[in-house]
Each structure stands twice: as structure tokens, then as C-alpha cells.
Backbone as CSV, one residue per row, in Angstrom:
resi,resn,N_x,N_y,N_z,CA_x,CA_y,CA_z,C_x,C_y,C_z
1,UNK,104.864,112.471,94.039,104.890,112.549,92.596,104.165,111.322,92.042
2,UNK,103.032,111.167,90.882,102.215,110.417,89.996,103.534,109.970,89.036
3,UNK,103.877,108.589,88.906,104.620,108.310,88.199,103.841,106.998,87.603
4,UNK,103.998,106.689,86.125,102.977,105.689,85.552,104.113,105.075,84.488
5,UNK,104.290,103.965,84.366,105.267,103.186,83.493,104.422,102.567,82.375
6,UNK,104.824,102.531,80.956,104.006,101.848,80.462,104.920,100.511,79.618
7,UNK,104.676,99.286,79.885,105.539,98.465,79.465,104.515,97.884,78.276
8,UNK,105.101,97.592,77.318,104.630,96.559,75.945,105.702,95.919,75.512
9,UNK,106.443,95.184,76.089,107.111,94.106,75.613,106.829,92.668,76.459
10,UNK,107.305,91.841,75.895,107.032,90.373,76.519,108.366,89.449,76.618
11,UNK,109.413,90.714,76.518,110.678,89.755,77.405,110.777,90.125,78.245
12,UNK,111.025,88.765,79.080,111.138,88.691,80.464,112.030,89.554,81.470
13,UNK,113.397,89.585,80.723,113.894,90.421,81.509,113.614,91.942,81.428
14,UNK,112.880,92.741,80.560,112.426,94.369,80.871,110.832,94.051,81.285
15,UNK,110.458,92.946,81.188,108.984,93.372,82.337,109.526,93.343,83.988
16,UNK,110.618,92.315,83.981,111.038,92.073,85.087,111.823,93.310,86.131
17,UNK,112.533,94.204,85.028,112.962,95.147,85.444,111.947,96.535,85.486
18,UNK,111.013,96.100,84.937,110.278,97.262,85.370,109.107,97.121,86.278
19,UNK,108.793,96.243,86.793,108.697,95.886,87.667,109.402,95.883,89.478
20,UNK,110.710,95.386,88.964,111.761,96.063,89.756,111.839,97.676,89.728
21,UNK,111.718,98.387,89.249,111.923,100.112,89.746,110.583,100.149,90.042
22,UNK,109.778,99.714,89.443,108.441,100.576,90.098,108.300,100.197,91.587
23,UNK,108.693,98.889,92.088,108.960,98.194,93.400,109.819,99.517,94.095
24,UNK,110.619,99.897,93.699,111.442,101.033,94.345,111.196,102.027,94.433
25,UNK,110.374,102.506,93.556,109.415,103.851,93.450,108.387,103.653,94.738
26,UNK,108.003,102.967,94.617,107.133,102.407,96.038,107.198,102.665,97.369
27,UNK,108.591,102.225,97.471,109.160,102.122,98.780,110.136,103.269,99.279
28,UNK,110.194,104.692,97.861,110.154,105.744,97.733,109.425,106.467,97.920
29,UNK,108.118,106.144,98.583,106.983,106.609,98.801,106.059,107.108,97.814
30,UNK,106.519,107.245,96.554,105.990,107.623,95.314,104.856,107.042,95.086
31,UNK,103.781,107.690,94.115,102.479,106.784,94.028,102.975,106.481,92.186
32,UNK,103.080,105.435,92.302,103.249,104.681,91.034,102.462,103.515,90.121
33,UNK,102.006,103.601,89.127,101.079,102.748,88.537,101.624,102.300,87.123
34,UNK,101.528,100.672,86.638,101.811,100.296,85.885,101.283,99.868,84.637
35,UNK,101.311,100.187,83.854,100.158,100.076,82.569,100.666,99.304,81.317
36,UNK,100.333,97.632,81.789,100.670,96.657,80.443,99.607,96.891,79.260
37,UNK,100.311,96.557,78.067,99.814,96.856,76.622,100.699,95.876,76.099
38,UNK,99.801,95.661,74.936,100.211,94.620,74.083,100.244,93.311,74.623
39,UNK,101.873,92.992,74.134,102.085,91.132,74.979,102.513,91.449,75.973
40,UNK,102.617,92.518,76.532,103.244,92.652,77.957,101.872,92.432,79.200
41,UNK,100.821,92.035,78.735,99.698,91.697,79.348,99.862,90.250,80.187
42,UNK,100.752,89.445,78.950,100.714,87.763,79.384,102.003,88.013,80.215
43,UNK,102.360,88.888,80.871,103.488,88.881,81.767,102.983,87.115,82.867
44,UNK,102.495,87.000,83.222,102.445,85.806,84.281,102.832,84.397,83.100
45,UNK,102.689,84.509,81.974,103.277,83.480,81.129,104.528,82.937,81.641
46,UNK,105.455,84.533,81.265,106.531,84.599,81.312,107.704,84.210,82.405
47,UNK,106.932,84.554,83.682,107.130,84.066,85.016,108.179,82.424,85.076
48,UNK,109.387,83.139,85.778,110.373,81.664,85.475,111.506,82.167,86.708
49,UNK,111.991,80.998,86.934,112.937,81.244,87.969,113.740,82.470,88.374
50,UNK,114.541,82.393,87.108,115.259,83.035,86.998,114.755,84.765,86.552
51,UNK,113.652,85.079,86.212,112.804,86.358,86.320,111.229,86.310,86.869
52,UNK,111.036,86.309,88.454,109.645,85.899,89.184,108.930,86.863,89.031
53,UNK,108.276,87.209,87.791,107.333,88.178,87.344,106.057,88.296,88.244
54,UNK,105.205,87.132,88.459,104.219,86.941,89.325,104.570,87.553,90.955
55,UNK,105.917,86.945,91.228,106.210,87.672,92.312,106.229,88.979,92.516
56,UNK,106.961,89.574,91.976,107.166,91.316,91.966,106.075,91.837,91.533
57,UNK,105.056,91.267,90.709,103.518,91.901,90.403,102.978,91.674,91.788
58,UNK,102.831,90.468,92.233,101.882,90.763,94.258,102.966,91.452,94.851
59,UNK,104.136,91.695,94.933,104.488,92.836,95.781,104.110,93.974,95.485
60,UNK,104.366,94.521,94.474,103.643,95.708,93.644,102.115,95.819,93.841
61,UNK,101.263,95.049,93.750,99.338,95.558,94.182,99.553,95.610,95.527
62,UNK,100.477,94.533,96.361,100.358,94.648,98.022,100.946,95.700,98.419
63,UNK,101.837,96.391,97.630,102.489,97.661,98.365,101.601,98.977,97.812
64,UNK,100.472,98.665,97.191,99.376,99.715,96.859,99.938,100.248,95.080
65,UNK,100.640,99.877,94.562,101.146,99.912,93.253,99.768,99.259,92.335
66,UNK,98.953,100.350,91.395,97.995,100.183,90.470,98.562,99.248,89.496
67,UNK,98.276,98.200,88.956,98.457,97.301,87.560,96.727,97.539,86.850
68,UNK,97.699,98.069,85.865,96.721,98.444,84.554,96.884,97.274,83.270
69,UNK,95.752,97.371,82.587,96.045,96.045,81.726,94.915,96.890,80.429
């Protein structure tokens, strides 16, 4: 199944979580692609301990997960 998320927000914790399911969609074997808009573009801004945005984005391109911008 083609599943495509489209996030436009720039708090940390729902880029973070969507990020997180699409990570699971993944490993669901699903082909899944993510499509930032708006401020949800500067997601690597946002990137902080306590929500590792940068992280879960290279797991996501390394597990073959499309990032759209």
C-alpha cells in the first residue's frame, strides 16, 4: 500500500510523531513518503533532545522512506 503523510506544522512534538509512524509504516513493509509544507520544512531547526527529528528523518531516507519538501 502507497501511503503519503503530509505534515505542516513546526511543533516538535507532531513532526516528531509523524515521523515516528511513518518509521513504522516502514518496517511494515509499506511504501511510505513524507511531504513537509510550510514551517514543517525547518523540521532540522527543531531537532532537540528530547524530540531527535534529524534522527528519525536519516532513519526514514535509510529505510527507503521518500522526504518531500
Amino acid at each position: 500500500m502507497k501511503i503519503t503523510l503530509i505534515l505542516l506544522n513546526n511543533t516538535p512534538e507532531v513532526l516528531w510523531n509523524g515521523f515516528r509512524l511513518a518509521n513504522l509504516m516502514l518496517e511494515a513493509m509499506e511504501d511510505v513518503s513524507i511531504f513537509l509544507n510550510g514551517p514543517s520544512v525547518q523540521y532540522e531547526q527543531l531537532d532537540s533532545a528530547q524530540f531527535p527529528l534529524k534522527e528519525l528523518a536519516k532513519i526514514f531516507t535509510l529505510s527507503e522512506g521518500r522526504l518531500f519538501a
